[in-house]
C-alpha positions as CSV (number, residue, x, y, z in Angstrom):
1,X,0.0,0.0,0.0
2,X,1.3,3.6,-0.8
3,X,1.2,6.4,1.3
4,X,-1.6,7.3,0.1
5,X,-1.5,10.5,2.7
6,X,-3.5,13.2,0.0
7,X,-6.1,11.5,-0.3
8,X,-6.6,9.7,3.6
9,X,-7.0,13.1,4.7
10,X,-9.7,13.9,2.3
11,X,-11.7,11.2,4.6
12,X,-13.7,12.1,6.9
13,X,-14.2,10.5,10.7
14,X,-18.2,10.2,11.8
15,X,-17.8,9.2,15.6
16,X,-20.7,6.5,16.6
17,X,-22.4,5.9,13.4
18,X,-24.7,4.2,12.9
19,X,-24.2,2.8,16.6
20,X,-22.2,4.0,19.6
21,X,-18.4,2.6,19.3
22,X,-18.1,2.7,15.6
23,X,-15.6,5.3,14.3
24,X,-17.6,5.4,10.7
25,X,-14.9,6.5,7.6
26,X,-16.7,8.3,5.3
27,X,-15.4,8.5,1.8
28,X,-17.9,10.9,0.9
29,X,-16.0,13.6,1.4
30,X,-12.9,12.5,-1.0
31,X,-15.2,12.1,-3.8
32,X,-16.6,15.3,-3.3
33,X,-12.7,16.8,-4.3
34,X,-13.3,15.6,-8.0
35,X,-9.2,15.6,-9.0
36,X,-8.7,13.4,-5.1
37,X,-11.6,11.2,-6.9
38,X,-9.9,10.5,-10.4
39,X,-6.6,10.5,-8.4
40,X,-8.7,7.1,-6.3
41,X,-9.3,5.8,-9.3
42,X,-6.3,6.0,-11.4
43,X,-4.6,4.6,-8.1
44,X,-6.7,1.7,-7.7
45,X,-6.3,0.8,-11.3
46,X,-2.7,1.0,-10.7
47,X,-3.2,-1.8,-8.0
48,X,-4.3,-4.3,-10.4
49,X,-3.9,-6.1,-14.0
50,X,-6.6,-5.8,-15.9
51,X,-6.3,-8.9,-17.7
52,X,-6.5,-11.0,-14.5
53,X,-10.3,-10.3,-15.0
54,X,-13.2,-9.9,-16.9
55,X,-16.0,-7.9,-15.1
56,X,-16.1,-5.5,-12.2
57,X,-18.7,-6.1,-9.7
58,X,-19.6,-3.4,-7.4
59,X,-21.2,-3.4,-4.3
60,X,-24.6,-1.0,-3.8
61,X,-24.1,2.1,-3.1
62,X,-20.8,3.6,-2.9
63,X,-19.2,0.5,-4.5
64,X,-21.1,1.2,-7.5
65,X,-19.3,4.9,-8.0
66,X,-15.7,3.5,-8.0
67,X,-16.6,0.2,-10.0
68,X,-18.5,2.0,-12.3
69,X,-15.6,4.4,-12.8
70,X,-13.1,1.7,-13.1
71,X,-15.3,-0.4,-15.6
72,X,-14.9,3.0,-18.1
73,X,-11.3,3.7,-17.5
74,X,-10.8,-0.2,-18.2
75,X,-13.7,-0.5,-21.1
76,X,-14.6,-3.6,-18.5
77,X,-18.3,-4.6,-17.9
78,X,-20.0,-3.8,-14.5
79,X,-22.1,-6.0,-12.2
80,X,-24.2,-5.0,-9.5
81,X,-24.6,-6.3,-6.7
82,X,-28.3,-5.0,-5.5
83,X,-30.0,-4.5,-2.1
84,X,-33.1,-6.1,-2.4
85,X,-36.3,-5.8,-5.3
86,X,-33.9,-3.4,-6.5
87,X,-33.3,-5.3,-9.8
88,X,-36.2,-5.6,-12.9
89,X,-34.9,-9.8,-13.7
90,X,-34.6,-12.7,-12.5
91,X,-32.3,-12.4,-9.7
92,X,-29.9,-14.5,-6.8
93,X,-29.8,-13.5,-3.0
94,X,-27.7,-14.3,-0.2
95,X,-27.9,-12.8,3.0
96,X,-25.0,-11.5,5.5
97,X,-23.9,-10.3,9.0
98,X,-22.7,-6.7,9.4
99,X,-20.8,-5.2,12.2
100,X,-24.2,-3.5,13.2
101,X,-27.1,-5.8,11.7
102,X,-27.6,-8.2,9.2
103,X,-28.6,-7.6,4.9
104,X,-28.9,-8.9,1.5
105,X,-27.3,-8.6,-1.6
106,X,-28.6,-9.6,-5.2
107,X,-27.6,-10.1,-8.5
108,X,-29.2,-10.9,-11.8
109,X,-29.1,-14.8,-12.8
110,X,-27.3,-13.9,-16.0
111,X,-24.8,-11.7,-14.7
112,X,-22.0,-13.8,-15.2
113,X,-21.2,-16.9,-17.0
114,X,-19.2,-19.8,-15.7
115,X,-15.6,-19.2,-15.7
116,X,-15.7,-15.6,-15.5
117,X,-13.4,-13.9,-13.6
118,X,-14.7,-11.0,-11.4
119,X,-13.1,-8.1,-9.7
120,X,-14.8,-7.7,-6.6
121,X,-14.7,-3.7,-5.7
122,X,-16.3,-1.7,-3.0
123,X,-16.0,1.8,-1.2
124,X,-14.3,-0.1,2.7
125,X,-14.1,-3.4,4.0
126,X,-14.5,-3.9,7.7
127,X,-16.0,-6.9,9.3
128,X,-15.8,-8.7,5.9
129,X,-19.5,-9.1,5.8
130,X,-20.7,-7.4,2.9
131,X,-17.3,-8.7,0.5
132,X,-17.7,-12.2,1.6
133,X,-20.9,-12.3,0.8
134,X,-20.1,-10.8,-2.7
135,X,-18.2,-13.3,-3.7
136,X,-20.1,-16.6,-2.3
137,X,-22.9,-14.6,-4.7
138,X,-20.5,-14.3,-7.8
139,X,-18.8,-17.4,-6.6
140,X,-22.4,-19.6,-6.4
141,X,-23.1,-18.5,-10.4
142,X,-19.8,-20.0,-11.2
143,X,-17.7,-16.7,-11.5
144,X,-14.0,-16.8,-10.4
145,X,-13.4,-14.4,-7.9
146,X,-9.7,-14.2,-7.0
147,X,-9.4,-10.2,-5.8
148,X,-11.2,-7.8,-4.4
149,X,-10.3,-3.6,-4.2
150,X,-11.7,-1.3,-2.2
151,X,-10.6,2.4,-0.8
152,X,-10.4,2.1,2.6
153,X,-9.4,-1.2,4.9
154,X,-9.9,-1.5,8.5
155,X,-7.5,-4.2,9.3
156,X,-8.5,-4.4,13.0
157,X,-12.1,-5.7,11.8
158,X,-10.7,-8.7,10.1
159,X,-12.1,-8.3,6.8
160,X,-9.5,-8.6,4.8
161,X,-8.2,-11.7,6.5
162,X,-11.1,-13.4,6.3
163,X,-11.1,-12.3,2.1
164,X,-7.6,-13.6,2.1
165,X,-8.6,-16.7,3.8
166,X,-11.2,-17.6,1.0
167,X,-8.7,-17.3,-1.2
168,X,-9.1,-13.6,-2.6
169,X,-6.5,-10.9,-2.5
170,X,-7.3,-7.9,-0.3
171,X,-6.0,-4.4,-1.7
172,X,-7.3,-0.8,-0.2
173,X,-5.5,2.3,-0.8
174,X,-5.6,3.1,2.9
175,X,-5.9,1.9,6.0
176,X,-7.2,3.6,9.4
177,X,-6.2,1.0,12.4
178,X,-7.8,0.8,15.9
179,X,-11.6,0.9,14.2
């Protein structure tokens, strides 16, 4: 991981959201700085090869910003992965633990074909919750998810570890430790 330092202090710190004890890192404010936002992307790009993979799948709602702008740098195809009814098809749920609850994700049926292989990409990982369950979902329609990218790691929360142990590599272009 880089230093990184421009763009972790574009970040900002929401004490106790959504519950009491959770220090919540809001990326909000770094895409509002639109040359810290290209700089997020061009760096993430830089963090992977683009022919390991096939699609981009992005996870609702602030995945879906830096997957869909990776996806047009890249002239890659995007999947979403939906909260639920969100999607008009035929679609594929699993549901997940959070650090503060439980959810669901969905797909459509056809968004992948066997043997595809998937970039997994989303804003943070904590907990794991949400990225595990992204790629059991991608995994269960026969995709071949082998990395996952994100902006922002919290490595005390064990997500990435828990990626890693599935067999998918973990990359963020920051961390913020003790969360």
């Amino acid at each position: 991981m880089a230093d990184n330092q421009d763009l972790i202090d574009l970040v900002r710190t929401i004490p106790d959201y959504p519950k009491p004890g959770i220090q919540f890192r809001d990326v909000s404010t770094l895409l509002l700085e639109g040359p810290a936002f290209r700089q997020t992307i061009d760096r993430m790009i830089a963090l992977v090869d683009p022919s390991r993979f096939d699609l981009i799948a992005g996870i609702e709602a602030r995945g879906f910003i830096v997957s869909a702008a990776m996806s047009y740098a890249l002239q890659k195809g995007k999947v979403m992965l939906r909260k639920p009814g969100k999607l008009p098809g035929q679609s594929v749920s699993i549901d997940y633990a959070l650090e503060y609850g439980t959810d669901r994700i969905e797909m459509h049926v056809d968004a992948v074909q066997p043997g595809q292989r998937v970039l997994l990409v989303d804003d943070l990982i904590a907990t794991g919750g949400t990225a595990m369950a992204g790629v059991q979902l991608l995994r269960g329609q026969g995709a071949i998810v082998e990395s996952a990218l994100f902006i922002v790691d919290l490595p005390d929360l064990g997500g990435a570890q828990k990626l890693a142990g599935a067999g998918v590599q973990p990359m963020a272009l920051m961390a913020f430790a003790g969360d």
